[in-house]
Residue, then its C-alpha position, 0 to 999 in steps of 0.5 A: x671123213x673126218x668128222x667119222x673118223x673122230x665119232x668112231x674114236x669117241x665111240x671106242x674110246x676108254x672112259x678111263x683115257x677119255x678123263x684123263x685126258x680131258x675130265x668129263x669126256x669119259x662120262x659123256x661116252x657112258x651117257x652122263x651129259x649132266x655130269x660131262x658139262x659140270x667137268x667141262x666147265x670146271x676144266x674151262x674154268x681152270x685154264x681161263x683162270x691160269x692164262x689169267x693169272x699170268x697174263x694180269x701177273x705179267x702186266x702188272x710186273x711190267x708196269x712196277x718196272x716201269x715205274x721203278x725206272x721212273x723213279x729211280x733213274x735206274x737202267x731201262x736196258x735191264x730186264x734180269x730179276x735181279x736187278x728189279x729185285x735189288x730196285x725192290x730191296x734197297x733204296x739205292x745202289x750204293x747201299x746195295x754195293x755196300x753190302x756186297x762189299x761187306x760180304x767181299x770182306x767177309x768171303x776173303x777177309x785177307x784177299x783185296x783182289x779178290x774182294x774187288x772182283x767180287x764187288x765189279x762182278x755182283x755190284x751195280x756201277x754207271x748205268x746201272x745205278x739207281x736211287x728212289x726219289x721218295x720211299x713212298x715211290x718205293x713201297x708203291x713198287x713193292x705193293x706192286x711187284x707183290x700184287x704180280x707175285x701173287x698172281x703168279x702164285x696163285x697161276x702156279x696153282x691151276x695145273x695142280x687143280x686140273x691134275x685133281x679134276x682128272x682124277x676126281x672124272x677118272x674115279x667117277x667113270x670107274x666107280x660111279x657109272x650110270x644106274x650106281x648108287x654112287x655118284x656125282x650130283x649136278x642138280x640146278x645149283x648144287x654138286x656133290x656126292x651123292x648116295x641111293x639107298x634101297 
């Protein structure tokens, strides 16, 4: 029942709304096979490589972490960006805290209050210390935090490309239908555009 249900929606379905919503759908409905599995793959492709990034993006940022607090003695309760961002900035909490407290003294040069609050409300104290025990240590960490940055990058930039497959199956359903002179070649090892002259 409802396997018939889904080949009479398939059958009826717009080619134009059956690419937007999944690239390739519209010309298997108009009989394009060859040109359906080039989209479908492109499409498998993208998300495999998404949910990739991002999970290889998380490890690794989890496994810096743990390595900063190894090496640092810093808080293992923490979890917040920027306390690891702060591990990857400064040496030590305490060349951090002097910077906040420059900045204090700056913000409200003739308040000292102030400048206190401010400092117990952006430093790290107690716990919350840390100091790398050699700068090799540290740079290790920032290698590998910009290694998890840059898989995140790159995850960040598949929605897009799916967007791009949706349009690209949309224009090809509507401009380039089966017997065209335009069209999409997905010849053994090849794909492109394609012109018949006459």
């Amino acid at each position: 029942m409802v396997l018939g249900i889904s080949l009479i929606i398939f059958q009826v379905m717009n080619p134009v709304v059956a690419s937007a919503v999944v690239p390739g759908l519209g010309e298997l409905i108009q009989g394009e096979k060859s040109k359906a599995r080039a989209f479908f793959i492109i499409e498998d492709s993208i998300w495999l490589s998404y949910f990739g990034f991002n999970y290889f993006g998380h490890k690794i940022d989890q496994s810096a972490r743990a390595f900063a607090i190894k090496h640092t003695g810093g808080n293992p309760t923490r979890n917040d960006d920027d306390y690891f961002e702060a591990l990857e900035d400064y040496y030590s909490s305490d060349l951090y805290n002097l910077e906040i407290e420059r900045d204090a003294s700056l913000f409200w040069p003739e308040d000292p209050e102030r400048q206190q609050e401010y400092i117990e409300e952006n430093g790290y104290f107690g716990t919350d210390e840390w100091e790398w025990d050699t700068l090799s240590n540290k740079n290790h960490y920032w290698q590998r935090r910009k290694d998890a940055r840059e898989n995140y990058r790159r995850a960040a930039f598949m929605p897009g490309f799916a967007i791009i497959n949706r349009i690209v199956s949309i224009i090809d359903v509507v401009l380039f239908p089966q017997e065209k002179k335009f069209g999409i070649d997905t010849g053994p090892g090849r794909i492109g555009l394609y012109y018949k002259f006459q």
